[in-house]
PADOVO-415803 format. One record per residue (C-alpha): x, y, z; residue number from 0; residue in three letters. Coordinates in pm, 1 decimal. Example, Ala and Ser with C-alpha at 12.3 -4.5 7.8 and 13.67 -1.06 7.14 Angstrom:
R        X        Y        Z num residu
R   1230.0   -450.0    780.0   0    ALA
R   1367.0   -106.0    714.0   1    SER
//
This chain:
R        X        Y        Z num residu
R   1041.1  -3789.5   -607.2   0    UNK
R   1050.4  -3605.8   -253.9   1    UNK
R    759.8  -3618.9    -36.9   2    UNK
R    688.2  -3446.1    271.9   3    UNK
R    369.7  -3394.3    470.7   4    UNK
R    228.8  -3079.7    538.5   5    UNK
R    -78.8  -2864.8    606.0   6    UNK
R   -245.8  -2720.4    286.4   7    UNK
R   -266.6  -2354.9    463.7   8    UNK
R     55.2  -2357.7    437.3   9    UNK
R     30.5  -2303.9     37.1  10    UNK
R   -138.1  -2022.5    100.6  11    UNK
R    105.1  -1845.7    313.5  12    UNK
R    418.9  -1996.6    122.9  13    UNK
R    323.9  -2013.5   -234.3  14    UNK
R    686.8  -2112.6   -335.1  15    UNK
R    585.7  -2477.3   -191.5  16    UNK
R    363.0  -2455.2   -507.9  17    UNK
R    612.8  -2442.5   -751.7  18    UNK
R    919.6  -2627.2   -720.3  19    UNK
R   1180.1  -2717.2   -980.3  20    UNK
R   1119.3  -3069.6   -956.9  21    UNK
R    904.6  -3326.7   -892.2  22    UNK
R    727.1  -3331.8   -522.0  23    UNK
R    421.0  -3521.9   -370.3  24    UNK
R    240.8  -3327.9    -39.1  25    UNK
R    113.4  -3603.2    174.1  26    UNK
R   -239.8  -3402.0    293.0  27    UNK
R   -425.3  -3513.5    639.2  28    UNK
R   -800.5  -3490.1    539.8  29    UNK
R   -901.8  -3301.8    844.3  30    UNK
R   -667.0  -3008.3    705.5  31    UNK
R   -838.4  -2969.8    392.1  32    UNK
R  -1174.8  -2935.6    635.1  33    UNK
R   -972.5  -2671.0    844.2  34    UNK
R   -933.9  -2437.6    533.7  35    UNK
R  -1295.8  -2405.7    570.5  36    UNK
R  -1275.2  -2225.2    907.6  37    UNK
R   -971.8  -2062.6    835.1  38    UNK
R  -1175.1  -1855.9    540.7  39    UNK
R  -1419.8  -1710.6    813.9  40    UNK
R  -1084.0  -1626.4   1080.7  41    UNK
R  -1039.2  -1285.7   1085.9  42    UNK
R   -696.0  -1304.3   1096.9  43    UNK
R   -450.8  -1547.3    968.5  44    UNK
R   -165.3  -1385.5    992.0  45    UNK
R    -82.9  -1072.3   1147.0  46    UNK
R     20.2   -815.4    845.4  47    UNK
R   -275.5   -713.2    692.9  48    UNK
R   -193.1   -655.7    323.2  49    UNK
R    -20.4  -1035.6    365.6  50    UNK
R   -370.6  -1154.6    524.3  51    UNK
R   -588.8  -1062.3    249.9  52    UNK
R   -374.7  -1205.8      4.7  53    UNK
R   -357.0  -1557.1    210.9  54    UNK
R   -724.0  -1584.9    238.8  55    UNK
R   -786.0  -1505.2   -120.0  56    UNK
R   -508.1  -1783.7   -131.9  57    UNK
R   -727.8  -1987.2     65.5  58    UNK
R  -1033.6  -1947.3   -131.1  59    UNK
R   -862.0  -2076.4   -438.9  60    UNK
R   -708.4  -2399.4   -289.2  61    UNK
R  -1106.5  -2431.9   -125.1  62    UNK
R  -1184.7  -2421.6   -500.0  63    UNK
R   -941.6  -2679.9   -658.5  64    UNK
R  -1057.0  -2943.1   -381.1  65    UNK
R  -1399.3  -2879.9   -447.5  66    UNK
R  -1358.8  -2966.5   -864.6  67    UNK
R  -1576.2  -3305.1   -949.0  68    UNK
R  -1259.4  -3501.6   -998.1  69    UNK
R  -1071.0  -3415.6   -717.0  70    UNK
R  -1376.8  -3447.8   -445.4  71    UNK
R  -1459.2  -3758.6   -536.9  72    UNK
R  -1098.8  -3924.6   -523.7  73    UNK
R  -1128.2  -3757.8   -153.6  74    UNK
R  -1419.1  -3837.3   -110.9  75    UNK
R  -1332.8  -4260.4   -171.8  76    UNK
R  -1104.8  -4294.4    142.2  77    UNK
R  -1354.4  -4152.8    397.7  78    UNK
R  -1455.0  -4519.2    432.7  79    UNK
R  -1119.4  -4663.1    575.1  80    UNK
R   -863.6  -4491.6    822.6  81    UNK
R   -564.3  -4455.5    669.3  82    UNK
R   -610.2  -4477.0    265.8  83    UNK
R   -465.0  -4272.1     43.3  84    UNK
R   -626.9  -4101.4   -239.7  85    UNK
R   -517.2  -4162.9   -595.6  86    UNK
R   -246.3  -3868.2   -726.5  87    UNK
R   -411.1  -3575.6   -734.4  88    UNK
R   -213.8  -3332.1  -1022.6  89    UNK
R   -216.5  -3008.6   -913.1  90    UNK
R     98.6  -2903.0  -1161.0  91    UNK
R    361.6  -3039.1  -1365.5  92    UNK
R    593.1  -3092.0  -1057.0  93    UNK
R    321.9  -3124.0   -783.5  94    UNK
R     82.4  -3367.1   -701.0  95    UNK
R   -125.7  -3369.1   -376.6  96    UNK
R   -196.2  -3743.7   -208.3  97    UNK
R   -490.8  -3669.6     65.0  98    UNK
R   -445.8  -3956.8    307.9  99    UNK
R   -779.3  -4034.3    560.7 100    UNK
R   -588.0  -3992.5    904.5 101    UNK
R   -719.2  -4030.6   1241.1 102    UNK
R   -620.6  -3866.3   1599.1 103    UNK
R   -547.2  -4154.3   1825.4 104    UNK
R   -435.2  -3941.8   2106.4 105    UNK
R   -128.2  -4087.7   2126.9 106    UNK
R     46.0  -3812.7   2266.7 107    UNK
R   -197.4  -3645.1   2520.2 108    UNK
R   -217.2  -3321.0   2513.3 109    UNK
R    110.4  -3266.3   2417.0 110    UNK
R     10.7  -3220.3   2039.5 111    UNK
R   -357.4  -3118.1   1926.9 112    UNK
R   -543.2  -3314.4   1693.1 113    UNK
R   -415.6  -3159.3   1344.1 114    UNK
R    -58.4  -3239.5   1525.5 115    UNK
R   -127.5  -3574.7   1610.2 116    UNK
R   -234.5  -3626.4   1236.2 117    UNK
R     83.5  -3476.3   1069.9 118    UNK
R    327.1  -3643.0   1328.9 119    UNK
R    137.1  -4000.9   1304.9 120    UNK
R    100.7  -3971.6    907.8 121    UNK
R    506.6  -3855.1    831.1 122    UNK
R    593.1  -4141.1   1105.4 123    UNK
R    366.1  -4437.3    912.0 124    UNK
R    520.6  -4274.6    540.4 125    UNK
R    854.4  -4252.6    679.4 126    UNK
R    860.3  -3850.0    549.8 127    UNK
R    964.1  -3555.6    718.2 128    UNK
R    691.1  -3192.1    776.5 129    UNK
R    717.8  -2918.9    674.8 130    UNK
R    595.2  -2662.8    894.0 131    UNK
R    578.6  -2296.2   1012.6 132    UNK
R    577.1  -2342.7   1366.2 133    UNK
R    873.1  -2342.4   1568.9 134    UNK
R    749.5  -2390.3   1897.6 135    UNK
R    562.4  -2700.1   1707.6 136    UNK
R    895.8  -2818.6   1604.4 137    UNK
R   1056.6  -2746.5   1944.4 138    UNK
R    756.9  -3009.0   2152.9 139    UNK
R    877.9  -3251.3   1858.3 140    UNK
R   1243.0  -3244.1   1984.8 141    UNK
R   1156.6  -3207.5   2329.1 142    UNK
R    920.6  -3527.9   2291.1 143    UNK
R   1165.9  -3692.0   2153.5 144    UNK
R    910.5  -3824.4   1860.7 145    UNK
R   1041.6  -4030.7   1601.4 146    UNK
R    957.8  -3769.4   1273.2 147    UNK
R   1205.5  -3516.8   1078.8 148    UNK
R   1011.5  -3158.8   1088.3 149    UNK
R   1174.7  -2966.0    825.1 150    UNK
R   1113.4  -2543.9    904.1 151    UNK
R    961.9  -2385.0    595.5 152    UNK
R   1191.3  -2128.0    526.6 153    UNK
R   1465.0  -2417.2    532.7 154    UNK
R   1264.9  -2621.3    250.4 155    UNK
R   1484.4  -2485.4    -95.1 156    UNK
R   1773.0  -2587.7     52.8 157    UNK
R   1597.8  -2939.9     34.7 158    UNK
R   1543.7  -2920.6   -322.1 159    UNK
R   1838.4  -3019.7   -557.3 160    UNK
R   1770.7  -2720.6   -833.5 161    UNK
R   1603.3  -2471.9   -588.4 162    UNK
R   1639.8  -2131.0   -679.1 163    UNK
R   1851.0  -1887.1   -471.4 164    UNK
R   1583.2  -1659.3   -441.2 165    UNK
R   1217.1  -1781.1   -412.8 166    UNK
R    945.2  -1541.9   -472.7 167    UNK
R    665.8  -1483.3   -227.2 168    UNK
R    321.9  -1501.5   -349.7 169    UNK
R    291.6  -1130.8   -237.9 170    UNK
R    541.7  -1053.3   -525.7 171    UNK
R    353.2  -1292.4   -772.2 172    UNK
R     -0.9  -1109.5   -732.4 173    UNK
R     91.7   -722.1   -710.7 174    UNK
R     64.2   -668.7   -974.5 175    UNK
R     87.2   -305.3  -1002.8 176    UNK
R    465.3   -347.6   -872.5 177    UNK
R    703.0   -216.4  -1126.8 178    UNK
R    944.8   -472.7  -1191.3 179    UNK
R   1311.8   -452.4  -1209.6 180    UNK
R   1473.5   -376.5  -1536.0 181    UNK
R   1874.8   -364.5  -1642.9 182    UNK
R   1931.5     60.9  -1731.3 183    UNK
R   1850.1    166.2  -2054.1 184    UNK
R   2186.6    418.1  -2084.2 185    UNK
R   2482.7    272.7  -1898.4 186    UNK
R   2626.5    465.8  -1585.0 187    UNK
R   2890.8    685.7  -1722.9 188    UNK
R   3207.9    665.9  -1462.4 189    UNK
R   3526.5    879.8  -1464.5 190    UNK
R   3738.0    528.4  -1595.4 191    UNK
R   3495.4    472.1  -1849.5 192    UNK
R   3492.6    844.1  -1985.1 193    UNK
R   3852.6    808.8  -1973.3 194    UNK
R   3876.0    541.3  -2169.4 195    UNK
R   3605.7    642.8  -2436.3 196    UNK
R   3798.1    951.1  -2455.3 197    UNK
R   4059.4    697.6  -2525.7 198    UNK
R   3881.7    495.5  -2787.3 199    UNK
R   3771.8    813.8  -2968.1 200    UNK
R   4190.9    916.1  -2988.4 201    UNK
R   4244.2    608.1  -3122.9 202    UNK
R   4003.5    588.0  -3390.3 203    UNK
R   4058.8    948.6  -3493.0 204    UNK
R   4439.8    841.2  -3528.3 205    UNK
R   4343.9    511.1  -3726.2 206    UNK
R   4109.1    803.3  -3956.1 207    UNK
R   4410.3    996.3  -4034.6 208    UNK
R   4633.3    736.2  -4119.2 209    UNK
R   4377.3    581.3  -4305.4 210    UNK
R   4393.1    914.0  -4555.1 211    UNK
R   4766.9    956.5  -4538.8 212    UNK
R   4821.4    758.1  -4889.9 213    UNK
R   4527.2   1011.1  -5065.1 214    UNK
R   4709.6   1320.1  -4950.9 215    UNK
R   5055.5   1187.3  -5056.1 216    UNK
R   4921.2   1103.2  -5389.1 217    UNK
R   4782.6   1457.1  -5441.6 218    UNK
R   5076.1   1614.1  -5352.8 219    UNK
R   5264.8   1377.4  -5581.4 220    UNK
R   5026.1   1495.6  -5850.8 221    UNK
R   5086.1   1889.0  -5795.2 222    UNK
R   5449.4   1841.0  -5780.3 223    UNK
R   5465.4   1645.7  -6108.3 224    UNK
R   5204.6   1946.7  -6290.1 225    UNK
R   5415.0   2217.3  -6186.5 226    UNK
R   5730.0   2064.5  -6322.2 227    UNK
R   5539.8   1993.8  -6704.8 228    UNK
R   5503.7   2391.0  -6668.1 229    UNK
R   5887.7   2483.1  -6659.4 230    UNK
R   5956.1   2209.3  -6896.5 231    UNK
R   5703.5   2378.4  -7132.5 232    UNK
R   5850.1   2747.0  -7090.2 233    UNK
//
């Protein structure tokens, strides 16, 4: 099983992470399941407005699923200790969520903020790479020269060994008014192919007449053989 640690936002914006073709865990800093909270009251998310309605009703939902019984309280057990891990938390057949207790130890200054710090310090102590949307986050990663793999979002199918070619975008998966695409009903007549139905058609028509060449022999055999008993009667 792959795992990777990332920001649960990022679900919201990149639904695909949601539904892989094989079996993934999402190691989850605790703090970043707190930030959805104040990402629901942001005005703005991201910048294209249709998109940022969809991610915040995105939003809402994953605010939802961490708020069932079961799921708060196995979050709710490692706020005692730095550093534990929740039990599996099933979000799908191929996904399950681990929410780890992290803590900003300012390790880096103020090169990385605290949500930063978290991600970098919890990939580095699971020896995973992050995913992330940020690439002037994953440029002060290089430039720091910090010992963690950050793995660009848009990069993450290739990770997967069966990902599709094409990945839908949870804008595609909840218009639903969009009319979807469909193979034609008639097929597109070309000159070749007309041709070569006009072909077809000589052929068969051919085969037809062959076909009724023995019928028309025989009744001609028949006529000739009547008008011959004629004479012979006279």
């Amino acid at each position: 099983m792959q795992r990777y640690v990332l920001e649960p936002v990022l679900f919201a914006i990149f639904g695909e992470l949601l539904y892989p073709n094989e079996p993934l865990e999402y190691l989850i800093p605790y703090s970043t399941v707190m930030e959805l909270y104040e990402l629901l009251e942001t005005d703005q998310i991201v910048t294209d407005p249709l998109q940022n309605t969809l991610v915040k009703q995105h939003v809402r939902g994953l605010i939802e699923f961490f708020e069932q019984p079961l799921v708060k309280k196995k979050m709710d057990k490692i706020l005692r200790v730095p550093w534990t891990k929740s039990s599996p938390i099933l979000f799908s057949e191929n996904v399950t969520f681990t929410v780890v207790f992290s803590i900003d130890n300012a390790e880096f200054g103020e090169t990385f903020d605290p949500i930063e710090t978290e991600l970098i310090l919890l990939a580095r102590r699971e020896q995973v790479p992050i995913i992330s949307d940020q690439l002037e986050f994953e440029q002060r990663v290089v430039t720091s020269k910090v010992q963690v793999t950050v793995v660009d979002v848009a990069d993450f199918g290739f990770l997967l060994d069966d990902a599709p070619e094409v990945a839908m975008t949870e804008e595609e998966h909840d218009l639903s008014d969009t009319t979807p695409l469909r193979l034609a009903e008639e097929p597109v007549q070309t000159y070749e192919a007309e041709e070569g139905a006009a072909v077809q058609e000589a052929t068969q028509e051919k085969a037809k007449e062959n076909s009724m060449l023995p019928y028309v022999m025989g009744g001609l055999v028949l006529l000739l053989a009547g008008s011959l008993l004629t004479l012979l009667w006279r």
